[in-house]
N, C-alpha and C positions, 0 to 999 in steps of 0.2 A: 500271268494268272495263277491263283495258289492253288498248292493242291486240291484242295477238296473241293473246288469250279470245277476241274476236269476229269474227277471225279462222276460228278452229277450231269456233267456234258457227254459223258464219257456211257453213263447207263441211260441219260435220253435218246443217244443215236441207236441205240439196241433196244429200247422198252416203246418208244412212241406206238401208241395206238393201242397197247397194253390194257384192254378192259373188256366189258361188258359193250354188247353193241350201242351207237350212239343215239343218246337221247336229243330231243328238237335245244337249240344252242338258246341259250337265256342272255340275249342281249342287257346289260345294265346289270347285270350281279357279276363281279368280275371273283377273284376267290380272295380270303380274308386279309391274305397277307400283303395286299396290293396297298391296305393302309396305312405298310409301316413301310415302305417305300417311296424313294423321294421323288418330283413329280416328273422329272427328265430321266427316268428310268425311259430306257429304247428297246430292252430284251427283257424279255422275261419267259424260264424252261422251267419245267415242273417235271417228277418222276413220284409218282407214286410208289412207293416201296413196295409196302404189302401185296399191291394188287400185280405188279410183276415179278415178286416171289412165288406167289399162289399158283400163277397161268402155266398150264400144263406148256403148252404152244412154246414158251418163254423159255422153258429148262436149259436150252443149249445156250439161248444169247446171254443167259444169267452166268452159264457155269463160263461163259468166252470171259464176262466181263471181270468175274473171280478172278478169272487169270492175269486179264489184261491189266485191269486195277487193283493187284494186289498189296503192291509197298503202300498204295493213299489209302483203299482200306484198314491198312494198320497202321496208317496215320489216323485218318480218324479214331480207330478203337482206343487209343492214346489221346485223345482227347475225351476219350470218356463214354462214347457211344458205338454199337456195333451196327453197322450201315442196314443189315439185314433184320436184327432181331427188335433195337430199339428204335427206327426212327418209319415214320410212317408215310409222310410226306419229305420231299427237297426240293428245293423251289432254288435258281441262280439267277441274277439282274446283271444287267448291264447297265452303269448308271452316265450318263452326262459325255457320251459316244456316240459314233454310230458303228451298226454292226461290223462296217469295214476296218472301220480304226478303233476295234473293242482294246485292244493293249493300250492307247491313251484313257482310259475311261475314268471319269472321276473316281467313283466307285465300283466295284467287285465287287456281291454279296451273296453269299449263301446262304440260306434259312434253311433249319430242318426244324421239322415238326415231329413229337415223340415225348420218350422218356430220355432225361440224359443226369449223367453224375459224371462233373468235368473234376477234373484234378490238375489244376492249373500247375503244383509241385512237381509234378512227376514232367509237363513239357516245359518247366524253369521260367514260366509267366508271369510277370507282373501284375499287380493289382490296383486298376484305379476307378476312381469313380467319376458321371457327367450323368446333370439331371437326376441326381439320386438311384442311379442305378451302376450298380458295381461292375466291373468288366474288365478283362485279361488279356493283355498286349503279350504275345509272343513272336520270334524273329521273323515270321513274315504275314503274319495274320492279327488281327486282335477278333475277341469273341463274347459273347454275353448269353445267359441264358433270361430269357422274358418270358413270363407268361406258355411255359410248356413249349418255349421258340427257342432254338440254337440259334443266333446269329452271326455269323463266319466272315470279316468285313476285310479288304483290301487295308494292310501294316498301317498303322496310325490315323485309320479314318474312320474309327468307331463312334467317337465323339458328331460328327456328321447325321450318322442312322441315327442314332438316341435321339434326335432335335428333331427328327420326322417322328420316330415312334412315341416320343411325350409331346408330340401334338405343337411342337417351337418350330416347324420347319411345314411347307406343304407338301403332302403327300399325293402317290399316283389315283389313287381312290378317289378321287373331289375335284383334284386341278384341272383347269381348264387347260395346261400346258401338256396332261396326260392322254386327252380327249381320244388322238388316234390309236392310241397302245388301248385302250378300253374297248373303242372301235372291233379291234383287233380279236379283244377277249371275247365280244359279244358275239363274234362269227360262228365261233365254235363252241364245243362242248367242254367245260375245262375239270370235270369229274374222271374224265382218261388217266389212262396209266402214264400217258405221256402226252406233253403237248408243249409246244414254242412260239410265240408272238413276238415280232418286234416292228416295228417302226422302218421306215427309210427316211434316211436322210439325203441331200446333196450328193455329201463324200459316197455312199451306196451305190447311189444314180451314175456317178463318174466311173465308179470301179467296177459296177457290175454291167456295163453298160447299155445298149437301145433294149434290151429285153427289161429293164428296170427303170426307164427312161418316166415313166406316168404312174409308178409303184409307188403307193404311200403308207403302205403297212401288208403284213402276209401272217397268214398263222397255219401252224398244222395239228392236225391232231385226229384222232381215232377208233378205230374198235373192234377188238377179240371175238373172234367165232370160235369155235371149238378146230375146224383144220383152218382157219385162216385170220389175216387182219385184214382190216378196213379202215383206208389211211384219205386224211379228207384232207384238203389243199385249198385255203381261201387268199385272194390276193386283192388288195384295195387299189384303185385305179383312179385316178384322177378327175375321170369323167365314162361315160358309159359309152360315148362312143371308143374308148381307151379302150375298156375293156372287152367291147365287140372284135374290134380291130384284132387283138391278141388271141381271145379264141379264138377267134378263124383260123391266125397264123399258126396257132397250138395245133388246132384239129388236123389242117395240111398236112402237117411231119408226124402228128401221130398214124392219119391213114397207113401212110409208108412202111412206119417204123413198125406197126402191126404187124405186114405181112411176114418178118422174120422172126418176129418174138417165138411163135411156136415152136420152130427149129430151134430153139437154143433153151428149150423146156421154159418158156414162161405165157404158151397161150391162154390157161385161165387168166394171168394177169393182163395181157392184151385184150382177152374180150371184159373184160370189166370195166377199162380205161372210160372214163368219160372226161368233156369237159365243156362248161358252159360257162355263160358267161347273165347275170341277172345285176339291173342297174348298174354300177360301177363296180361290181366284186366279180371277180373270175372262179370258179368253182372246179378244183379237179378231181376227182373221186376214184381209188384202186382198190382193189382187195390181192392180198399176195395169201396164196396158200402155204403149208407147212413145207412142204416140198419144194416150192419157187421160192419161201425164204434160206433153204440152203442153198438153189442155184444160184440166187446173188449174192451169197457170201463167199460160194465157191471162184464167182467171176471177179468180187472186189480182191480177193487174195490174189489172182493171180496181177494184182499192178501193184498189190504191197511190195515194200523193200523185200529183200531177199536176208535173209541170215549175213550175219558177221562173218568173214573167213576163221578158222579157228585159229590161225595167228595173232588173230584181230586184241588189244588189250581189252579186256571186261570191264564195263560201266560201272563209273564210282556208285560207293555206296552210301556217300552222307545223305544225298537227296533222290533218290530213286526215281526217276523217271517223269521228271521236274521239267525236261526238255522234250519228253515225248508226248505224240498227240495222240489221245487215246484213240 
């Protein structure tokens, strides 16, 4: 995956749910850029910039992500835009995969939405054109500006996007082959600062196993209080007794898993938990306060790697952190 995917994977796992409380989900308006995407797209994560720069709430996971994603921030600046100041929307696909086996995927694509002035000279890019629009192949990406859009596409498969976005290829927006990824969108609110939809496929179903077993699509997404977020969890089911079945099972281990939450500081988040189940979608609903978002970041750190020994040799510096998952 190229840098600037895990870059925007990178500020969706810190920003999800980043907004204003959520408004009722607009089934059949999915958001624009679903049209220049091709129609076996399986994933698709959005971050809205602005709105999780702004968020007071946000301060710490923004300055984590500074940190964490600093050499691909300054990759991108090097491509001509500054992730915080010019781009306002970023949107990553997964194109002609499934979520388990995203590293074969036809396509990678990043779209950012904004201002941008690329300098194709300064990262030694080539210049070619398809379908009358001009575009820049560099060593591991090729990229186009469209219509106010970055487009950031998986080395030598530019020419691909361009045949969906001049309207030569079908897109997720229309095709009937897109139908449950739309499904997906229409669950939720996609105005959030953060939100992710994909698809399941077979290979999903085998890897992720009996708990994915009648899964045909999930989306997340959510919404900023002034001390807390509000993180909404929809999951598509094959049939509604499916979905019955699984809330039950949900509800069981959550009864449980309630009674210790408070001991270990996250009982606002326990008495919030809900989860149901209506027709064939399962519905889960949390609110995490400002405070219980540091105790899980305090409890995820403690099973992160530990530091290098300082013997250890220091990580090359042509590709900065090109093998790390942010």
């Amino acid at each position: 995956m190229h840098a600037p995917t895990r870059v925007v994977i990178a500020a969706l796992a810190i920003t999800i749910g980043a907004t204003t409380a959520p408004a009722p989900a607009q089934a059949g308006k999915p958001p624009a850029v679903l049209s220049s995407l091709p129609d076996d797209t399986t994933v698709l994560a959005s971050v809205d910039v602005k709105k999780a720069v702004k968020a007071p709430i946000m301060a710490g996971a923004m300055e984590m992500l500074r940190q964490k994603a600093a050499d691909r921030i300054e990759g991108l600046k090097a491509m001509g835009f500054d992730l915080e100041k010019d781009v306002t929307k970023l949107y990553v696909a997964i194109i002609g995969a499934s979520l388990a086996d995203a590293d074969n995927a036809r396509l990678k694509v990043m779209v950012a939405e904004g201002k941008f002035k690329i300098d194709p000279d300064k990262l030694g890019a080539e210049t070619k054109t398809h379908q009358g629009v001009t575009y820049y192949t560099a060593k591991e990406s090729d990229f186009a500006v469209i219509n106010k859009r970055l487009y950031v596409v998986s080395d030598g498969k530019m020419p691909d996007l361009l045949d969906v976005v001049k309207g030569k290829a079908k897109n997720a927006a229309k095709s009937p082959a897109a139908a449950s990824l739309r499904t997906a969108l229409g669950s939720i609110t996609t105005t959030t600062a953060g939100w992710m939809v994909a698809t399941v496929s077979e290979v999903d179903r085998k890897t992720f196993g009996a708990t994915a077993e009648d899964m045909e699509w999930f989306a997340i997404s959510g919404g900023l209080r002034t001390d807390a977020v509000d993180v909404i969890i929809r999951v598509g089911l094959t049939s509604a007794d499916a979905a019955t079945k699984l809330a039950d099972a949900a509800s069981g281990q959550l009864a449980a898993a309630k009674q210790g939450m408070p001991a270990v500081g996250l009982g606002d988040f326990a008495n919030s938990l809900t989860i149901a189940a209506k027709g064939t979608t399962l519905s889960v609903t949390a609110s995490v306060t400002k405070a219980e978002m540091a105790t899980i970041a305090g409890m995820a750190s403690m099973f992160a790697p530990g530091p290098k020994s300082s013997g250890s040799a220091p990580a090359p510096t042509p590709a900065p952190g090109v093998k790390k998952t942010p």
